[in-house]
C-alpha positions in Angstrom: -12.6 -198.4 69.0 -12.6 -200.1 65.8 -11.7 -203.6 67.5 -14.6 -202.8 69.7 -17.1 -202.6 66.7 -15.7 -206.0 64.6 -16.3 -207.6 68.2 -19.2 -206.5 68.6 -20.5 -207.6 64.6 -19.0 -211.1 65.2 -20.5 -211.4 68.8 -23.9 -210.2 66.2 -23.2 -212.7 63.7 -23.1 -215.6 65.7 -26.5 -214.9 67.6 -27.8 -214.8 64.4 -26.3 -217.4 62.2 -28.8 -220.3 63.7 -31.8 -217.6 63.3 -30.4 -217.7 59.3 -29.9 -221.3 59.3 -34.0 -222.1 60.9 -34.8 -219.6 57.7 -35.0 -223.0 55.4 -38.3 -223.8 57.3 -41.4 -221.8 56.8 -42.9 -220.0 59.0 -46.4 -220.8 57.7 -47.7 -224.2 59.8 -47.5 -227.0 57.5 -50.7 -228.4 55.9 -52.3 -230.6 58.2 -54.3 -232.2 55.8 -55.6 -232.6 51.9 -59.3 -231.9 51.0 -60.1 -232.7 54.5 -58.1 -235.7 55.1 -55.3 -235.4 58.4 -51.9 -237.1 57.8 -52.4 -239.7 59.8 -55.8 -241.2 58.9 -56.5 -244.5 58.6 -56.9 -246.3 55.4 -60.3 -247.4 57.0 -61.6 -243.8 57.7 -60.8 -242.7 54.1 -64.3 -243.1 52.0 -64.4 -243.9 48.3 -60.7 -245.5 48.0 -59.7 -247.8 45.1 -56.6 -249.6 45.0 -53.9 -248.2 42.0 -53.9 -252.1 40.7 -50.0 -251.6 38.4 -46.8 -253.1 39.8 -44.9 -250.7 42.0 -48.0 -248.8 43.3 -48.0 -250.7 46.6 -50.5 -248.7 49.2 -51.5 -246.3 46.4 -55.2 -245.6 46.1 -57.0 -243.0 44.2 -60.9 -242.0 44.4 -63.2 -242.8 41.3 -64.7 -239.2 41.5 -61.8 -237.0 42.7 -62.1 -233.6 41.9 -59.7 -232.3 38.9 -58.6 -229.2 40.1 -56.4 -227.4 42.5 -57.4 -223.6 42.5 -57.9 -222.2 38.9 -55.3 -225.1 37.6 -56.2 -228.3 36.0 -54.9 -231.2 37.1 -55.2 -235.2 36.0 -55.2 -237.2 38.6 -55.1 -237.6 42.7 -52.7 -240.6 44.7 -53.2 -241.0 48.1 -50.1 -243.0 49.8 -50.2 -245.0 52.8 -47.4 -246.4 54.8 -48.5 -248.4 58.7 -52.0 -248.4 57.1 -52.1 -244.5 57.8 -52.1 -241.5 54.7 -48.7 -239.4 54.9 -48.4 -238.7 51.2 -50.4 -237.1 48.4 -49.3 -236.4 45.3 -51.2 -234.7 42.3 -50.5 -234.8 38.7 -51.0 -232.8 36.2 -49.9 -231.7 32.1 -49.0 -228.2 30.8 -46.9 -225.4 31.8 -49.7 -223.1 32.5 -51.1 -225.2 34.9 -47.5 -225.6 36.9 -47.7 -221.8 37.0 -50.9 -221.4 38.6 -50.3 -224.3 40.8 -47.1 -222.8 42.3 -48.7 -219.6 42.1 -51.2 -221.0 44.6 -48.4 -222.2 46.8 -46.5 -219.1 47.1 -50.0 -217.3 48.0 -50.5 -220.0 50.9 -47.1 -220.6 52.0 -44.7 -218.1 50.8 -41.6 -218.3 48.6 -40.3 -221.6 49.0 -36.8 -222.7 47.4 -35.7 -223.9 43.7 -33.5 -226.9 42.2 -33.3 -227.5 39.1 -36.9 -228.7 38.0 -38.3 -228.6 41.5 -39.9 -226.2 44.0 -40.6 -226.6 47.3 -41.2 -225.4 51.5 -40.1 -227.5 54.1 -41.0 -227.6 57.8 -39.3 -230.1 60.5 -41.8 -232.7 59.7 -43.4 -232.0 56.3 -42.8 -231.1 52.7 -44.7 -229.8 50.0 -42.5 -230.6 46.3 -43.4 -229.1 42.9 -41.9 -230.5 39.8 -42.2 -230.5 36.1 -40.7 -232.0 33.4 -40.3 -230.1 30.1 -40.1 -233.7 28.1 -43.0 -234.8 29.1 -45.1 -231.9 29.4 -46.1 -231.9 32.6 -45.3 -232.3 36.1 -46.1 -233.6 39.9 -47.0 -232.4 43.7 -46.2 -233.9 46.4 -47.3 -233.0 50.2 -45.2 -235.5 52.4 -45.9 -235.7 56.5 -42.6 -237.1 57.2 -43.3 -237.7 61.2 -44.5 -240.3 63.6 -47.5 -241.6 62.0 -49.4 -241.9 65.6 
């Protein structure tokens, strides 16, 4: 009887080993967009874009008025990334521990408990990732929402 149940938990444990494996994807859908703009838009179709004019900042824009916020936390800045002439990055900035706490706190609220290393925080899905990271030297830190599939 005994060899009967250990069978049976192994037989158990292998059904459910690439169930526990899928668990490093959420099981919220993945942001389609940021403030309104779909991964996947044209540089074109974004309004109000400036160019980020510094050496390494190739297909980095930024918007003159951006709004400097994200919830209740205060951020500094807004980078919109383009590769193929289409968005599939964004990444905000912004200083202070307390804001990094409210940020993520956000994050958790919209997309559950993600997974930690080291400095960084994040939730992945098969073709998207949202990153949280700070940096205790320089007082602050940076998110980044990445559409990591075929930019149609």
């Amino acid at each position: 009887m005994n060899v009967l149940r250990i069978l049976t938990a192994l037989l158990a444990l292998a059904f459910l080993a690439p169930t526990a494996m899928a668990g490093d994807y959420v099981s919220t859908p993945a942001p389609d967009s940021f403030r309104g703009i779909k991964w996947g838009t044209p540089l074109a179709d974004v309004p109000d874009l400036l160019a980020v004019n510094k050496p390494g900042f190739k297909n980095t824009f930024f918007k003159k008025n951006e709004r400097l916020n994200f919830g209740d936390a205060e951020i500094t800045s807004v980078a919109y990334y383009f590769r193929e002439g289409k968005l599939y990055r964004v990444g905000v900035a912004f200083s202070g521990r307390a804001n990094h706490f409210l940020i993520k706190d956000r994050l958790i609220s919209m997309y559950g408990m993600g997974r930690g290393v080291g400095q960084r925080y994040g939730w992945m899905w098969p073709d998207f990732s949202v990153e949280l990271d700070y940096d205790d030297d320089r007082d602050g830190g940076g998110l980044y929402y990445t559409f990591e599939g075929a930019l149609d």
